[in-house]
C-alpha positions in Angstrom: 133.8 113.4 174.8 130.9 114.1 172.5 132.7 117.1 170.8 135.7 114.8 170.0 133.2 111.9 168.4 131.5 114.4 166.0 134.6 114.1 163.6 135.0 110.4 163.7 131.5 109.6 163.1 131.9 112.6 159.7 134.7 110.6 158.7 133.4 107.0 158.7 130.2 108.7 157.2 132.2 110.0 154.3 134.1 106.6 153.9 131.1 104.9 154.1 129.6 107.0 150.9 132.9 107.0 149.1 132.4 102.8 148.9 128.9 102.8 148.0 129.1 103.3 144.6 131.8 100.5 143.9 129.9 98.3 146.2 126.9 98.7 144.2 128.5 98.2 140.9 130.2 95.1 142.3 126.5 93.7 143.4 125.2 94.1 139.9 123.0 92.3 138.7 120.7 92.0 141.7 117.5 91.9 139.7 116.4 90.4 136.3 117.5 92.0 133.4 114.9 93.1 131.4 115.6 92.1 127.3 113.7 94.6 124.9 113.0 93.2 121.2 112.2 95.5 119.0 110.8 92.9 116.8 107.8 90.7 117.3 107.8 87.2 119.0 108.5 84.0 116.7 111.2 85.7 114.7 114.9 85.3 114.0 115.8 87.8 116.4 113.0 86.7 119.7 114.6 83.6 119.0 118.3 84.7 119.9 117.4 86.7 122.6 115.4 83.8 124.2 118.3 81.4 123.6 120.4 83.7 124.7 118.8 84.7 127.7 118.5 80.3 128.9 122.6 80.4 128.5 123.7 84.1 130.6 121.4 83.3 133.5 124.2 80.7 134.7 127.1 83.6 134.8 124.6 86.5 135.7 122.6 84.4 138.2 119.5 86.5 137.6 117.1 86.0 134.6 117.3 88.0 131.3 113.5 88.5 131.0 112.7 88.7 127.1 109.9 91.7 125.9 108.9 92.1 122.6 108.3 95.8 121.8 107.5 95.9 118.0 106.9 98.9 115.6 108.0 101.5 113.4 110.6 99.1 111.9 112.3 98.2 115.7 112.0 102.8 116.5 109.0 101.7 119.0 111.5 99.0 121.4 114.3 101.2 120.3 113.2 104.7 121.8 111.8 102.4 125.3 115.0 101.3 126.1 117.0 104.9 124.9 114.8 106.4 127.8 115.3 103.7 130.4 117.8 103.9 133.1 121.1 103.8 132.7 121.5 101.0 135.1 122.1 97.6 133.5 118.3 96.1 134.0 117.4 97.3 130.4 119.1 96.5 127.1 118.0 96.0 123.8 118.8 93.3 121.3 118.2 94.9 118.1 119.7 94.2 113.9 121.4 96.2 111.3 117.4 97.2 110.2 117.8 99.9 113.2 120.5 101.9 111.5 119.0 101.2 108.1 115.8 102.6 110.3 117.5 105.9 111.2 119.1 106.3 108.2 115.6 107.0 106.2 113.3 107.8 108.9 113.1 111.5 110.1 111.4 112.5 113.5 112.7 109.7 115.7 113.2 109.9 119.3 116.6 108.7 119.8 120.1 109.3 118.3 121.7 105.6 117.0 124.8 106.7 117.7 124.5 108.9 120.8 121.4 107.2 122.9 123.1 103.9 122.8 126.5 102.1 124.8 126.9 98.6 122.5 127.5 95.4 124.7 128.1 93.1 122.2 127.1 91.2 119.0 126.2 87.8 119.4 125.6 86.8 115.7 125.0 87.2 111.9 122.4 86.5 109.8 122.5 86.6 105.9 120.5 87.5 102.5 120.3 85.6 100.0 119.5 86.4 96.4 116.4 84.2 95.4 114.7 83.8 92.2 112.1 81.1 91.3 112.8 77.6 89.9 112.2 78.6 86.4 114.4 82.0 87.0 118.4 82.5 85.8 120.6 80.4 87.1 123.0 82.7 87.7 123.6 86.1 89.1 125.2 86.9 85.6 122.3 85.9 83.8 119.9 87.7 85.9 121.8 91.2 85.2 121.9 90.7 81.5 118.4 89.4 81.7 117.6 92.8 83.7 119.4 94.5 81.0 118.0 93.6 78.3 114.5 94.4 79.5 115.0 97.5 81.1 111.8 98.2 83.3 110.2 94.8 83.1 111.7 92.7 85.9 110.7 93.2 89.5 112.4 92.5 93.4 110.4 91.8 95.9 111.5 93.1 99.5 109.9 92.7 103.0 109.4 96.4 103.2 110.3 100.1 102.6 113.8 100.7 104.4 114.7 96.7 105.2 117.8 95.4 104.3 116.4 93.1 101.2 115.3 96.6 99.8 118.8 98.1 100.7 120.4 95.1 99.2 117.6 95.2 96.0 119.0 98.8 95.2 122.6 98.3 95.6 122.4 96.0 92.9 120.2 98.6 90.8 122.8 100.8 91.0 126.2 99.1 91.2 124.9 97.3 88.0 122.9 100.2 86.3 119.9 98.1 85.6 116.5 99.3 85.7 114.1 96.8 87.9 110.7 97.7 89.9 111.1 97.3 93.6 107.3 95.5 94.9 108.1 96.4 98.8 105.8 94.1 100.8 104.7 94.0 104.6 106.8 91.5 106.3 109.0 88.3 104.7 107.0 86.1 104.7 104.2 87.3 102.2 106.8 88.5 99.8 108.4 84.6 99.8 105.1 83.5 98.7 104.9 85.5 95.5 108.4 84.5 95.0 107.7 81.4 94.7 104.4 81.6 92.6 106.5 83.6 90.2 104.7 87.0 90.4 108.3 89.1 91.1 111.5 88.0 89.6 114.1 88.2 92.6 114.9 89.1 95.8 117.7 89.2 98.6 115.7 87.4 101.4 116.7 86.7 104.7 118.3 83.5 105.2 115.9 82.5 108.0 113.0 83.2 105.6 114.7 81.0 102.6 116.2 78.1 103.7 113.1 76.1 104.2 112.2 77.1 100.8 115.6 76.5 98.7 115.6 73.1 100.4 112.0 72.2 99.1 112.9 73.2 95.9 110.2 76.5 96.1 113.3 78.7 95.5 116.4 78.8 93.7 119.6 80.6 95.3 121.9 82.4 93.1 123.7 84.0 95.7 124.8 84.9 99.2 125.4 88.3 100.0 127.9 87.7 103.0 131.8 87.3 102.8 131.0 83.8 104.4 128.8 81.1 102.0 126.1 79.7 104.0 126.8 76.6 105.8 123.5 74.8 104.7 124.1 76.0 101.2 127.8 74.7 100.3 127.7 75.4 96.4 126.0 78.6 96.5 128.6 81.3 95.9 129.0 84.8 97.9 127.9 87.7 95.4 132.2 88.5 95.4 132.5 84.7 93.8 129.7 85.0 91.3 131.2 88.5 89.9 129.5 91.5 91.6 131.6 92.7 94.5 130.6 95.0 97.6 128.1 93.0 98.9 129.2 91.8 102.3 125.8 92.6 103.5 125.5 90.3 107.3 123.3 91.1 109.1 124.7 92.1 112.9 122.4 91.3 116.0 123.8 92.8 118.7 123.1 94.0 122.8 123.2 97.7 123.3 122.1 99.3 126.6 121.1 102.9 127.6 123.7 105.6 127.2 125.3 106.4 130.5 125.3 102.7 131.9 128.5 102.0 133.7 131.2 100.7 131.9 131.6 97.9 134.8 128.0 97.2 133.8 128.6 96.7 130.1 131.2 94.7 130.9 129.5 92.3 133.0 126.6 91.6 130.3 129.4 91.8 127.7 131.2 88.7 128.8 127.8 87.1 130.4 126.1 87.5 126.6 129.4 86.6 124.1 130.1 83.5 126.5 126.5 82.2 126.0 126.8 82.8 122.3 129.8 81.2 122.4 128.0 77.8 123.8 128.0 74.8 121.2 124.6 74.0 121.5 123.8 77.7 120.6 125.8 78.0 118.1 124.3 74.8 116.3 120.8 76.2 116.7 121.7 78.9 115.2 123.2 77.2 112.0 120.4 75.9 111.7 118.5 78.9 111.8 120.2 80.6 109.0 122.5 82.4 111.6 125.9 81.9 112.9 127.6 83.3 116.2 130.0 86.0 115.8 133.4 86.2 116.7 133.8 88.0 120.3 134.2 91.8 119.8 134.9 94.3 122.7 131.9 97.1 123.9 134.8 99.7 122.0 135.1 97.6 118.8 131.5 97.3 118.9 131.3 100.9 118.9 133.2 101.5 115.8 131.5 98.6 113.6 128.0 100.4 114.3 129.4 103.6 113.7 131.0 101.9 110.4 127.4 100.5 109.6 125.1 103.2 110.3 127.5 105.2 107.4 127.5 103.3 105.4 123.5 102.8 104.9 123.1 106.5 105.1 125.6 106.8 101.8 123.2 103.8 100.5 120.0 105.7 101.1 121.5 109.2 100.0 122.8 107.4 96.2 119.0 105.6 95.8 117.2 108.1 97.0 115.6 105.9 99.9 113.2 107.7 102.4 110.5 107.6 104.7 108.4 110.9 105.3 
């Protein structure tokens, strides 16, 4: 009787253990889901992920649990979450700054393109090419100003390696002028000697100017984005004011360990693009300088970073951009 049980009770055991991993995967999430910012708290990108994190908890039914993890320009938060498990309770909202990040900085502790599985993007943000009040009044007249005093005029970026700086030196070379990059440690202090006139121009980040255009601090030549900024109507893309190749929007975007189930990623991937598809987001956002992006798969994901990451190493490469 025994003898003839033994086989039974091997089979239902191995039937049992064949099911256990769909029946997991089908239970996810169970826990909260912790939200790693690579970026510190207050800024354009702690605020998505917060607003963000209010809308999925309705279609995930667990919190997304926001940490900011700044440093390193986002390589601190980044290299966290590339060593976390592979199991859905740890992704990363991070910007185009990380692959500007790996595409100058030597030594870091993950691979962009190999530590990561994307989720999804859930919106853009966009420079803007600022001078002062008394500055040209045109992107035209600032290159043939730049011209004609090769050397003299300066841009201001928010650092070494961010994308005004990227942006700064695309112009530098696309239009051969010679200008002085003043690299400054954050936004915010490099706005304030934009607007007390001590650099010429820079391509600031649309969070960052707004306020400041709108008081009259600033003046906007130009947006560099295929899209003109919604706050901003008459203010021309850098393609409508003459100098094309500058569809420079800024991505923020989920990824998520590498090795995290594809049932996983597709759970947060619909749980994250529905809430940044909400109305209510997307009007906060507008008015934040940002706006929502279009829903893009986990595979189409993949190929736009892949696309992005390229194309800032050939940016670095031509200027000469590096960190040691």
């Amino acid at each position: 009787m025994f003898k003839k049980s033994i086989p039974l009770a091997a089979a239902l055991a191995a039937s049992c253990a064949l099911l256990s991993g769909p029946v997991q995967a089908a239970g996810y999430p169970a826990q909260p889901v912790r939200v790693v910012v690579p970026w510190p708290a207050g800024g354009l990108v702690d605020l998505l992920a917060r607003s963000v994190a209010d809308k999925a908890q309705a279609s995930l039914g667990v919190p997304m649990i926001v940490e900011n993890k700044p440093g390193a320009g986002g390589a601190i938060g980044a290299g966290e979450v590339a060593r976390a498990a592979p199991d859905g309770y740890t992704v990363m909202l991070t910007t185009s700054a990380m692959n500007m990040n790996a595409a100058i900085r030597k030594g870091l502790t993950y691979d962009v393109e190999k530590s990561f599985v994307p989720i999804a993007v859930a919106a853009y943000t966009s420079l803007i090419l600022v001078t002062s009040p008394n500055g040209p009044d045109s992107v035209q007249a600032l290159i043939d100003q730049a011209r004609k005093q090769p050397g003299k005029l300066t841009y201001a970026s928010a650092g070494v390696g961010t994308p005004g700086h990227f942006a700064g030196e695309m112009l530098k070379s696309a239009q051969h002028i010679d200008v002085v990059h003043v690299p400054y440690k954050g936004g915010p202090p490099a706005m304030v000697d934009q607007i007390s006139g001590r650099v010429d121009y820079h391509f600031a980040n649309a969070v960052v100017a707004l306020p400041q255009i709108k008081d009259g601090k600033i003046k906007a030549l130009a947006v560099a984005s295929a899209h003109r900024v919604p706050q901003l109507p008459d203010v021309p893309t850098m393609a409508e004011a003459g100098v094309q190749g500058f569809d420079l929007d800024q991505w923020l975007g989920y990824l998520a360990p590498a090795g995290t189930p594809p049932e996983v990623v597709k759970t947060l991937h619909d749980a994250i693009t529905a809430a940044a598809q909400d109305k209510s987001l997307q009007a906060s956002l507008v008015k934040n300088g940002m706006r929502a992006a279009e829903p893009m798969s986990p595979d189409a994901f993949k190929t736009y970073l892949h696309d992005d990451y390229a194309k800032w190493k050939s940016v670095a490469k031509a200027s000469d951009i590096h960190l040691d």
